[in-house]
Structures are given as structure tokens and as C-alpha cells.
C-alpha positions in Angstrom: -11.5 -7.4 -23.6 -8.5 -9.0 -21.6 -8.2 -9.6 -18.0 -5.0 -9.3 -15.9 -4.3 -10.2 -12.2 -1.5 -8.5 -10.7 -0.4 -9.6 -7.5 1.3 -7.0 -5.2 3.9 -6.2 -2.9 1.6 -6.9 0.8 -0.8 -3.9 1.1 -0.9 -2.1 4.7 -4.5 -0.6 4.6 -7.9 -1.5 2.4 -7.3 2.4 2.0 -4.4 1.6 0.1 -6.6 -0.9 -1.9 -9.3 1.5 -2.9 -6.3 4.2 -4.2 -5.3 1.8 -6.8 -8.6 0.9 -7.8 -9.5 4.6 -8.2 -6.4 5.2 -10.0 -6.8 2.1 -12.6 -10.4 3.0 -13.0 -9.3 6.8 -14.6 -7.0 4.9 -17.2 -9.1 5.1 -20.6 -10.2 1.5 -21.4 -10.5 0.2 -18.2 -14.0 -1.6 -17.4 -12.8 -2.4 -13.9 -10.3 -2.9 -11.3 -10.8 -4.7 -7.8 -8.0 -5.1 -5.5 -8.0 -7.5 -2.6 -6.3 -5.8 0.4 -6.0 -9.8 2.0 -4.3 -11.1 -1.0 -2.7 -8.2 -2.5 -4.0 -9.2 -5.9 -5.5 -6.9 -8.5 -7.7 -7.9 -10.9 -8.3 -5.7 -13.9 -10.9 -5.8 -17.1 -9.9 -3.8 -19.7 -9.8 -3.1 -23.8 -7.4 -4.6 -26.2 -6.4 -0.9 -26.9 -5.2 -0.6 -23.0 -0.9 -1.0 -22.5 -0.1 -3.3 -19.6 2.6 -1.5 -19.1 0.5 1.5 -18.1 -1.7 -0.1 -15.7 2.0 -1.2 -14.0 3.3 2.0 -14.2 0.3 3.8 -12.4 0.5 1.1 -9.6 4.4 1.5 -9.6 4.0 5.8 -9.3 1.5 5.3 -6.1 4.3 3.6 -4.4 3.6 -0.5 -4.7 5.4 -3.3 -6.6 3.7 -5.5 -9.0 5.5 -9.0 -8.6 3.5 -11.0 -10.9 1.4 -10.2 -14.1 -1.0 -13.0 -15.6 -3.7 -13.1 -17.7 -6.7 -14.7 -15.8 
């Protein structure tokens, strides 16, 4: 299992928050996703199988910037 936080381009709405958790949470692998509509961050639980790059690219494809990637 790794666990990534992503931090985002500044969120307007905590509807906008709950759209990329959905989103995340459909990816095959992932165990969970919360976003933080204060902070912007998104922190993600997911299996070794699981491409980063995917989880970027959904965010990316629903409009929003990921500006940092770390493992936490």
C-alpha cells in the first residue's frame, strides 16, 4: 500500500473537493482519497499496482493542477 499527498492548485468550492475524491475513488486500487478544500491537499491510499501518473492525470482532466506529489 503507498500513500501520496498531492497538493493542488487553490480549490474554489468543497464541491470541487468531493468531485476529485469521487473521481480517485473509481480508479481500480484506490482504498481512499480525501481532499481538503482549506488546504488544497489530497491525500490518497492506494495499491502498489496503482500508476501515479494516473491518479494525476484524472485530477489534471477535471480541470486542477497538481503542484506537488510526495509520498506521506
Amino acid at each position: 500500500m503507498q500513500k501520496r499527498v498531492f497538493q493542488l492548485n487553490p480549490l474554489s468550492c468543497p464541491t470541487c473537493a468531493k468531485k476529485i475524491e469521487t473521481v480517485l475513488l473509481k480508479v481500480d486500487g484506490v482504498e481512499s482519497a480525501e481532499v481538503s478544500f482549506t488546504s488544497s491537499k489530497v491525500n490518497v491510499a492506494f495499491e502498489d499496482t496503482v500508476d501515479v501518473t494516473v491518479l494525476i492525470d484524472r485530477i489534471h482532466r477535471l480541470g486542477y493542477r497538481v503542484l506537488e506529489s510526495k509520498k506521506a
